[in-house]
NUKE-666985 format. One record per residue (C-alpha): x, y, z; residue in one letter. Coordinates in steps of 0.2 Angstrom, whole numbers, plus 5000, padded with zeros to 4 digits. Example, Ala and Ser with C-alpha at 12.3 -4.5 7.8 and 13.67 -1.06 7.14 Angstrom:
506249785039a
506849955036s
END
This chain:
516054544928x
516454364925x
514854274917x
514154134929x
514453964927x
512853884933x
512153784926x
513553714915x
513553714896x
513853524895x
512453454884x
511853264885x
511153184871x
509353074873x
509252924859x
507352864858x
507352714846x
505652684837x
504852554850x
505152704863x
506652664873x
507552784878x
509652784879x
510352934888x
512252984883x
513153084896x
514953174894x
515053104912x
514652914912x
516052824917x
515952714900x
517052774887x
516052734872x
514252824881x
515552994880x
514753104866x
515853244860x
515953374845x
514053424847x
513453544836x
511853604830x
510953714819x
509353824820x
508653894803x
507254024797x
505953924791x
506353744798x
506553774814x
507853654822x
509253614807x
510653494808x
511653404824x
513153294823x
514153214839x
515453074839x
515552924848x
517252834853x
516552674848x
517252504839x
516452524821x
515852344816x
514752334829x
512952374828x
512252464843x
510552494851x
510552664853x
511152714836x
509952684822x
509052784807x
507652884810x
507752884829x
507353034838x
508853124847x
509053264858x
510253354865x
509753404884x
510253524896x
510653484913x
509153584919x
508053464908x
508053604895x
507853534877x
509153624864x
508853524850x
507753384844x
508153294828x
508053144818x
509753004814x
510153034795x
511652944794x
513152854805x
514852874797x
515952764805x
518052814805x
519552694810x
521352754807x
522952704815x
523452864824x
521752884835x
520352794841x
518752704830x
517552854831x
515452834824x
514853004820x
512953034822x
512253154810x
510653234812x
509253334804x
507653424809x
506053364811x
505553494799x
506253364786x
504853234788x
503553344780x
504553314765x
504653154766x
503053074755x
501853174739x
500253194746x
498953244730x
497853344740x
496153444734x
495453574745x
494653714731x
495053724713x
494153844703x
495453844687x
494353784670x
495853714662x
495353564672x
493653554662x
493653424649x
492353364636x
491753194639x
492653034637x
492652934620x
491552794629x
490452914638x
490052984621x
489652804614x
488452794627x
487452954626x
487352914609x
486452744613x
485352804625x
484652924609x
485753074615x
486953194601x
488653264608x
487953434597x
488353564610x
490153624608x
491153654624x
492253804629x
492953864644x
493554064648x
492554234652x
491354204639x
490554344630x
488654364625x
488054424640x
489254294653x
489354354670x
490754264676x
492154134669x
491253964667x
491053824658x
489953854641x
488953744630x
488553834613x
486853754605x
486553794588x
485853634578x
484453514583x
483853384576x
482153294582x
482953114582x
484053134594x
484153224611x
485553364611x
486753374625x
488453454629x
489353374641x
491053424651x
492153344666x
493553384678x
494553234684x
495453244702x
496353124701x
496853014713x
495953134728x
494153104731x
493153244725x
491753304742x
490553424731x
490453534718x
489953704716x
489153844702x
487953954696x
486853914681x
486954044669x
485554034650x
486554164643x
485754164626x
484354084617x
482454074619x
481354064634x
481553924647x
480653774643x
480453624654x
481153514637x
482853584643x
483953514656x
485353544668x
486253434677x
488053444690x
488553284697x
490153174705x
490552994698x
491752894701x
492052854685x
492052954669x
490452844660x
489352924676x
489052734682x
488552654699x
488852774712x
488752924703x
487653074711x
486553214701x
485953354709x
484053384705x
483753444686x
483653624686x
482853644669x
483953764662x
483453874676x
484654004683x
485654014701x
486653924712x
486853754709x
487853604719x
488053424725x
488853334737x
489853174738x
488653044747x
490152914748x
492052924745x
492952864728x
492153014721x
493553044707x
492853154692x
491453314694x
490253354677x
489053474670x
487853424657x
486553524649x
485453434637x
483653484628x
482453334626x
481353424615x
480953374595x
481453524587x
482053534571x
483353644563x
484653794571x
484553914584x
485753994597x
485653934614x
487053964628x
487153874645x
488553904658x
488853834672x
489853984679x
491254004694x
491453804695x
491953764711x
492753584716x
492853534732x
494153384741x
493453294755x
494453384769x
493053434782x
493753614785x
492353744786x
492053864771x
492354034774x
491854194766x
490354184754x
490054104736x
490554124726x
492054204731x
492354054747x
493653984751x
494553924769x
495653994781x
497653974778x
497853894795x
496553814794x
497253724777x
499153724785x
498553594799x
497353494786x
499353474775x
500153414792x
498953284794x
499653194778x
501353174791x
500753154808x
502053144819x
501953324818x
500753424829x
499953604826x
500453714839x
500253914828x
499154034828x
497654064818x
497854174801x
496154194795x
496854244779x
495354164765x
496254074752x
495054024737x
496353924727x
497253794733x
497553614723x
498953494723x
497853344715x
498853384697x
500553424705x
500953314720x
501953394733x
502453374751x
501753464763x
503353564767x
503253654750x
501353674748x
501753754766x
502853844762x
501953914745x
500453964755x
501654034767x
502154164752x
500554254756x
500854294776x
502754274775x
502454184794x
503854114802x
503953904800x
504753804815x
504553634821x
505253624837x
505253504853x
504053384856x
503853364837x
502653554837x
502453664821x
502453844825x
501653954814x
501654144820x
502254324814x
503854354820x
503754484834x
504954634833x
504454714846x
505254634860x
507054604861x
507354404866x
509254424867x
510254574872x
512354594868x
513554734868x
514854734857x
516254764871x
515654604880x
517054494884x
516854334870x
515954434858x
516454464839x
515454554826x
515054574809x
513954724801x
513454694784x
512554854783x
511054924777x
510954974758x
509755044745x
509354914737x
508454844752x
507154984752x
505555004742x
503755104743x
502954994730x
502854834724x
502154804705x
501254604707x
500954524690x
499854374690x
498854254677x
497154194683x
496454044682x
495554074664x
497454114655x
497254314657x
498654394664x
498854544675x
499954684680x
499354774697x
500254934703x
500455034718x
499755184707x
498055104709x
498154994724x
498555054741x
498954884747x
500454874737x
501255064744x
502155094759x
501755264763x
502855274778x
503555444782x
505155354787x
505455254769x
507055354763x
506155334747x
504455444752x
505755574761x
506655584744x
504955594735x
505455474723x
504455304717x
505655164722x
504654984717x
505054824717x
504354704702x
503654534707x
502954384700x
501454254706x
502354094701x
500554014702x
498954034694x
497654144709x
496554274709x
496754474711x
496454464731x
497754324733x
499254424722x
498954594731x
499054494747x
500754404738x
501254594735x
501154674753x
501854514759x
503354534747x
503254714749x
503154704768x
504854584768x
505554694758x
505354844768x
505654744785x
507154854795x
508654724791x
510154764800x
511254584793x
512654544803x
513254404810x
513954364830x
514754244840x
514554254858x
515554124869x
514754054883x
513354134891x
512254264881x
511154384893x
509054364889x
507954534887x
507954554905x
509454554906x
509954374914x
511354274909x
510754114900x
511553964892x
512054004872x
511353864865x
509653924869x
509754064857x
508354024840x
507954084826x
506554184823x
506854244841x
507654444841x
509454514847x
509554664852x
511454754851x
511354894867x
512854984865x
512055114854x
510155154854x
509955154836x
510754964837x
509654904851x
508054894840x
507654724838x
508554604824x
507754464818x
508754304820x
508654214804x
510154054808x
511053984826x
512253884826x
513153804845x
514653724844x
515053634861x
516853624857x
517253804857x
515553834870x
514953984858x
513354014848x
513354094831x
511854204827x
511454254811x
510154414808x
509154454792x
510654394779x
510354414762x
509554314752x
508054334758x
506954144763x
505554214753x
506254254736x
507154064737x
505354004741x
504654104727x
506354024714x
505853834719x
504153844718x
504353924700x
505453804692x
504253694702x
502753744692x
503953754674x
504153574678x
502253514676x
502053644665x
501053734674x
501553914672x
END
């Protein structure tokens, strides 16, 4: 039975200039130059709408209103339906003897303008290689105001007795004129630090005494001048300790531990200031309890999309706690510090009309799009499934945020097995793992969430392929429905066969108006995530931070 042909498959195209006019283009309006043709667009895994083009029979030394860069264009169905929202990224104009002077309008996703500026943002950073000892000048004046730099400074697991990583002060000569002190700082660069966070530790020496003191504080410089704030002094006591920014320009976090005392000669003392804990200004509510707190993924996802915010939140909640997560030393645009937190849910990424991030799990349950392979218009291309694609375990190997580096196995953690009686690898009784890498510095909870998110990708039933259906395509319910509406991260269902009907994801779309068929690509190899993992590796060798 013939596929129906209403509504028609003719797409306008909408111009909206920055100032907000609004041109429409219609293959029906009776000027020539207003005729768009060619359109062609793009939807792809992980940025939602991808590129567009059309062509304009237009004189090319003219400048036009409706055609300028960075303008918002759409391509709209006849319903009012909206196939695809981009941005002008360039205008290539062509004039040759044998046809007419053509503009060609070349567009790209919106997904694109998260890419488009650094951002240095702080939300937690608990990594002591950002603990430094005090400044030259900083020194000078502790030294003026009576005050010895004695203590020396380390950072790590320390031993005798520590409980925690931290940030140590080792005591061990005094000298009755001067006050000894050790003093250490973590500078955040250009973000404003919004508190810091640790427990006190005496880790050795003798009993407390009120001639020893402790202090945490935030200054905006690193002399500790105007401006600067001091939580009370806890005289060497131990427990949590913390202070909060009273004003912005917040730029540098310290501990100092000093003994006030006239003591003459040597003796052993360790303070720590353990699990340090600095905060950016960012007003997202602390989940999970110190000091193991941290903020929920979303929850950090739509503080990044605030840095670009022509972009509106529109996901789903993933209350996932992530206790690390700094870009104040490594500037990054908020697409790929989305996309690396993204590595520990493997969520799907779209920005779609209206300018609206998705963030959701794909849903392979339901089938959105349903063909047969003996449907008039529709060719087929199985890439079949294969071996490699298949494991029941997943080896993670991590460093912390103190240098040490760690190798977690499915031997000893269930979260990175897949125990699924259906794994041809359990049915075979073999031990089929994958090896990955955390390409950043986290802690044990966050790299066996990186490992079942990998692990669970990995394992996710792929049946690649590729099809192009001309025309009309029919929905789950089975009702005919223009091509173009076809997305990714949507499903395809093939019906012909009930093994095949089980729901593909789509990974790529592409419509092509000329020839009135859609292209849908399913789970191709190579997988979005290992890409990710690949950028953000030789990312991190960049700066030197791996």
């Amino acid at each position: 039975m013939a596929s129906p042909r209403k509504p028609p498959l003719e797409l306008d195209v909408e111009a909206e200039t920055a100032e907000g006019t609004v041109f429409r283009l219609s293959a029906n309006d009776p000027k020539a130059q207003n005729r768009p043709s060619g359109i062609s667009f793009t939807t792809q895994r992980g940025d939602g709408f991808g590129t567009g083009s059309f062509t304009l029979s237009r004189e090319i030394f003219k400048d036009y209103p409706d055609l300028n860069l960075m303008d918002t264009v759409r391509f709209v169905g006849r319903q009012g339906d909206i196939a695809y929202e981009g941005r002008v990224l360039s205008l290539p104009r062509d004039k040759n003897q044998s046809g007419p002077e053509t503009i060609t309008v070349n567009l790209v996703g919106w997904m694109t303008y998260l890419k488009g500026r650094p951002m240095n943002a702080l939300i937690i950073d608990r990594r002591l290689n950002g603990w430094q000892e005090a400044s030259t000048q900083r020194t000078a004046n502790l030294l003026s105001a009576s005050y010895r730099l004695e203590a020396s400074m380390s950072i790590g697991w320390q031993a005798a007795g520590a409980k925690g990583p931290g940030v140590l002060f080792s005591f061990t000569t005094f000298d009755g004129t001067y006050k000894e002190i050790g003093s250490a700082w973590f500078y955040a660069g250009g973000a404003d630090i919004g508190a810091i966070f640790g427990v006190h530790e005496r880790l050795e020496g003798g009993a407390e005494s009120a001639l020893w003191h402790g202090y945490v504080g935030l200054s905006p410089d690193d002399l500790g001048g105007t401006g600067t704030v001091i939580t009370a002094d806890f005289h060497n006591g131990n427990g949590p300790v913390g202070v909060g920014a009273t004003a912005a320009g917040q730029k540098y976090a310290f501990y100092e531990s000093a003994y006030e005392g006239e003591f003459v000669g040597t003796s052993r003392v360790l303070n720590s200031l353990q699990y340090p804990r600095v905060v950016g200004i960012h007003g997202l509510t602390i989940r999970g309890t110190a000091p193991a707190e941290g903020y929920y993924l979303t929850d950090i996802i739509q503080y990044l999309l605030t840095f670009r915010p022509k972009i509106q939140w529109a996901g789903e909640t993933n209350s996932f706690v992530v206790e690390q997560a700094t870009w104040h030393d490594s500037p990054s645009n908020p697409y790929d510090a989305i996309q690396q937190l993204n590595n520990l849910v493997l969520w799907e990424t779209n920005v779609w009309e209206d300018r609206k991030f998705y963030f959701e799990p794909a849903d392979l349950t339901k089938t959105d799009w349903q063909i047969k392979t003996t449907d008039p218009g529709v060719s087929v291309n199985f890439q079949g499934d294969s071996i490699e694609s298949t494991a029941n375990g997943c080896v993670v190997t991590y460093s912390d945020f103190f240098g040490h580096t760690y190798r977690l196995e499915p031997t000893n953690y269930a979260e990175l097995r897949d125990e699924n009686d259906n794994n041809p690898a359990n049915r075979h009784g073999e031990e089929n793992w994958i090896e990955k890498q955390v390409p950043w510095p986290c802690l044990e909870a966050e790299a066996l969430q990186f490992g079942r998110a990998q692990l669970g990708e990995y394992n996710r039933p792929k049946r690649p392929g590729s099809f192009t259906i001309k025309g009309y395509i029919k929905d789950g319910a089975g009702h005919y429905q223009q091509g173009w509406q076809v997305r990714n991260s949507q499903t395809l269902g093939v019906m012909d066969h009930p093994l095949e009907s089980e729901p593909r994801l789509i990974t790529a779309t592409s419509w092509d108006e000329e020839s009135e068929s859609v292209t849908i690509t399913t789970d191709a190899p190579p997988q979005t995530i290992d890409a990710i993992v690949a950028r953000n590796e030789l990312a991190l060798q960049a700066r030197n931070l791996s």
